[in-house]
C-alpha positions as CSV (number, residue, x, y, z in Angstrom):
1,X,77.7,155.4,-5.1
2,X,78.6,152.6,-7.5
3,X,81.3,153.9,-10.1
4,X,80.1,155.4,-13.6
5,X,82.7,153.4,-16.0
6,X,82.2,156.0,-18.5
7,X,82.2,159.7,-19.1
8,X,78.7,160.6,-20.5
9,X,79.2,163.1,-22.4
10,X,82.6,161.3,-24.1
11,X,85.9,161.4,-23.4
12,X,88.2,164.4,-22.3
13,X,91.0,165.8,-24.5
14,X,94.2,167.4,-24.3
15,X,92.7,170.7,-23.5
16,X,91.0,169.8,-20.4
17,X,92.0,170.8,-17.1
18,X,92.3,169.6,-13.8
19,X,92.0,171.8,-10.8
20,X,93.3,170.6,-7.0
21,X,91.6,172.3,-4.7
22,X,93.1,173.0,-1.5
23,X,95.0,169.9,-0.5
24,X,96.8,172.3,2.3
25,X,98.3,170.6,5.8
26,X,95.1,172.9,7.8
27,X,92.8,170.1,6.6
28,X,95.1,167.4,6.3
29,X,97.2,167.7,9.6
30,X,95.8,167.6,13.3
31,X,94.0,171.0,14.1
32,X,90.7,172.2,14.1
33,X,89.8,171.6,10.4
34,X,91.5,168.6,10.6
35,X,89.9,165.7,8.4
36,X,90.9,162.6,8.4
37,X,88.6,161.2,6.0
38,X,90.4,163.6,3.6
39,X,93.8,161.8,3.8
40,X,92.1,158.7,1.8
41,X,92.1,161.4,-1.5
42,X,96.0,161.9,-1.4
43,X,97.0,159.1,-3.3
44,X,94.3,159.2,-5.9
45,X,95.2,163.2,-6.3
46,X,98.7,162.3,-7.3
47,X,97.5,159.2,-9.3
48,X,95.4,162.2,-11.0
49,X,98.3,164.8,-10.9
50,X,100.8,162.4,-12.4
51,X,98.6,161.9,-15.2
52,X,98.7,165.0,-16.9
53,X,101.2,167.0,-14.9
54,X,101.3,170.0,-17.1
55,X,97.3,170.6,-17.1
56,X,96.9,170.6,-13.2
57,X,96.3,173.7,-11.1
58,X,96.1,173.9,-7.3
59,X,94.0,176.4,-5.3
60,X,94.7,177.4,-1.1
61,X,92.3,178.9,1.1
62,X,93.9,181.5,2.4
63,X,92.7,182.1,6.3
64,X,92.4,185.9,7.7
65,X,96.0,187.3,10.0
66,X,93.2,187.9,11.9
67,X,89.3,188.1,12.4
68,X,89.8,191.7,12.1
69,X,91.1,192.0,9.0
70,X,88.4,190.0,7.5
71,X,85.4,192.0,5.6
72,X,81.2,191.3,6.3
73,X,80.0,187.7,8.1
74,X,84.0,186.6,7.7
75,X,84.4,188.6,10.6
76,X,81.9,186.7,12.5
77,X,83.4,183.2,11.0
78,X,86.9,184.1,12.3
79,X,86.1,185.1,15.4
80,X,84.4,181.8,15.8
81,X,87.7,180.0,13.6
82,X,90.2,182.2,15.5
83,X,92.6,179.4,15.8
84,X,92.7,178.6,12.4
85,X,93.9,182.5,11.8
86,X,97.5,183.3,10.8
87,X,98.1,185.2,13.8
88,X,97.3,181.5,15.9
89,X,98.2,179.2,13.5
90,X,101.0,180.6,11.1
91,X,101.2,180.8,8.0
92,X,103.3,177.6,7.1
93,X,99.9,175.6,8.0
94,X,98.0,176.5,4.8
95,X,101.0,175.3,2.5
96,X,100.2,172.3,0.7
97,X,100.8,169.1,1.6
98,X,104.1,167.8,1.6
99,X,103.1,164.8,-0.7
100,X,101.7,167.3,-3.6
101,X,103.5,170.3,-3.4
102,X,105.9,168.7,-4.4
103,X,103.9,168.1,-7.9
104,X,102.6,172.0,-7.9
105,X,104.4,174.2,-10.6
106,X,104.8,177.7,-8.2
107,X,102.7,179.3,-11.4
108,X,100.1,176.8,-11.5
109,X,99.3,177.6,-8.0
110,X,96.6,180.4,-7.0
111,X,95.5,181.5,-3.6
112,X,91.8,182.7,-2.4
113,X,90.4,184.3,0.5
114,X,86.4,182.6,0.1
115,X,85.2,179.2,-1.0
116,X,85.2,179.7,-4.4
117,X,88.0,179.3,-6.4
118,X,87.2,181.7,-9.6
119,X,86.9,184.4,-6.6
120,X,90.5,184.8,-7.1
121,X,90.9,187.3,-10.0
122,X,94.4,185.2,-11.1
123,X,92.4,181.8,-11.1
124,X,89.1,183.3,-13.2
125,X,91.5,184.6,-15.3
126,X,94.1,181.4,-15.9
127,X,90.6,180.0,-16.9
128,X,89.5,182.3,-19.5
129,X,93.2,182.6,-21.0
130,X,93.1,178.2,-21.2
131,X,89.5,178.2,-22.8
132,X,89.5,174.4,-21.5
133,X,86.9,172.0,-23.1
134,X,86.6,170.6,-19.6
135,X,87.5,171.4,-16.2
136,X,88.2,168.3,-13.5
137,X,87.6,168.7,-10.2
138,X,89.1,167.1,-6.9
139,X,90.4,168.3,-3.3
140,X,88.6,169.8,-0.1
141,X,86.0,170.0,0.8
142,X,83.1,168.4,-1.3
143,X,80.6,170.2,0.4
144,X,82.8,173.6,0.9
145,X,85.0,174.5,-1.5
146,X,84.9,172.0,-4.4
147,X,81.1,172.5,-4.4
148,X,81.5,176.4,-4.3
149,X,83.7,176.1,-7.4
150,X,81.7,173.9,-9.3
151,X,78.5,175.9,-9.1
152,X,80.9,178.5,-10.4
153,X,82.5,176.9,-13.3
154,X,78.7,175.7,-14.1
155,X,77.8,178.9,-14.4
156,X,80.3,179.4,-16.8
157,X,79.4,177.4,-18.8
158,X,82.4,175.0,-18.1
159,X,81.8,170.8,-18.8
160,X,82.5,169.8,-14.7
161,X,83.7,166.9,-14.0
162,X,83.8,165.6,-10.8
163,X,86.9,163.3,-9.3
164,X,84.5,161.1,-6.9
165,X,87.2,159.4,-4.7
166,X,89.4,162.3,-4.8
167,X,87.2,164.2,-3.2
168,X,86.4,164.4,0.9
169,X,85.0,166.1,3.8
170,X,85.6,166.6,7.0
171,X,82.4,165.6,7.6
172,X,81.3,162.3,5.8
173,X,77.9,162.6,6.1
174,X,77.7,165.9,4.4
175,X,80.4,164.5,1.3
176,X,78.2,161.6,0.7
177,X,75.1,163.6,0.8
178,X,76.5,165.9,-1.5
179,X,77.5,163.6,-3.8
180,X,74.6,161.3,-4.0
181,X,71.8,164.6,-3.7
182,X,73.5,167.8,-5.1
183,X,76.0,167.2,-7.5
184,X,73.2,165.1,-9.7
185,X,71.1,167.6,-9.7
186,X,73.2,169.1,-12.0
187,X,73.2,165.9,-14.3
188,X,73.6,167.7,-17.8
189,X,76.5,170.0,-16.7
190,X,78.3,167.9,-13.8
191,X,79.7,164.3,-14.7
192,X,80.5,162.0,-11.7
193,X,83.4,159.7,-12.0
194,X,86.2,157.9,-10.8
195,X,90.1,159.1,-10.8
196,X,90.4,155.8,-12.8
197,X,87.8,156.5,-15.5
198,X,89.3,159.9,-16.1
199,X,92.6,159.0,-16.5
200,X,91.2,156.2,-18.8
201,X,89.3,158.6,-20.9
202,X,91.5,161.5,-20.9
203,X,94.2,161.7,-23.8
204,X,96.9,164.3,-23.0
205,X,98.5,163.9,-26.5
């Protein structure tokens, strides 16, 4: 997708936000969600993060101890994920990476147990407190997680922006698909741009 060199609906302010989204070692280390397409959006995260440090919030996708402890289909998903439980896999492997946490404020970062990120009741509600005239998207997965939160903050009523190569998949079929198909579909609440134009276009003063 050629890049947008421009924000159409104008440039981003001091009260947008950006949100990481699960930049943890189970996606970005060797293991069974393991994607190494995703280790091309590091350095444009921090590029991003280093921008406006103050106004960037980081999400984890916290696995089940144990397929048991899950509630409904999760059950049926751990089960089938059982290595990527806490019991198997500890839980040091859903910190974040060592190159951002580094760059995560402990109180700017928010844990959730399902796809979405405004499913965690501190998240929704760091939202609604910031009343932010935009909210910038990056992280894993395109197709997972940041897709999940961006129907969300849609919803919401939230300007979207999407961080185009600061997001990945572990599957590259699926990101591209869901970048070039889905996301547009959405052209009058979800922008598509580069890490580049948005720090361009976004004033922090």
């Amino acid at each position: 997708m050629n890049d947008v060199k421009q924000l159409r609906f104008g440039p981003l302010d001091a009260r947008a936000l950006h949100v990481c989204i699960d930049m943890q070692r189970i996606f970005l280390e060797p293991g069974p969600w393991y994607g190494e397409a995703c280790l091309s959006v590091i350095e444009p995260q921090k590029r991003l993060i280093g921008h406006a440090p103050a106004r960037a919030l980081f999400t984890r996708f916290i696995t089940a101890n144990t397929a048991d402890n899950a509630t409904g289909s999760w059950q049926r998903y751990y089960r089938h994920w059982q290595a990527v439980t806490q019991a198997e896999a500890g839980p040091e492997i859903l910190d974040l990476h060592p190159e951002i946490l580094p760059l995560a404020r402990p109180e700017n970062v928010f844990d959730k147990l399902t796809h979405d990120a405004f499913d965690s009741e501190s998240f929704y509600a760091r939202i609604a407190a910031e009343e932010p005239s935009a909210l910038i998207l990056s992280g894993i997965e395109t197709d997972v997680c940041v897709l999940a939160t961006a129907m969300s903050a849609v919803d919401l009523g939230y300007r979207t922006v999407i961080a185009t190569d600061a997001v990945a998949s572990s599957m590259p079929s699926s990101h591209a698909a869901t970048i070039e198909h889905i996301y547009p579909r959405f052209d009058q609440q979800i922008e598509l741009v580069s890490v580049d134009t948005i720090i361009r276009s976004w004033s922090v003063t």
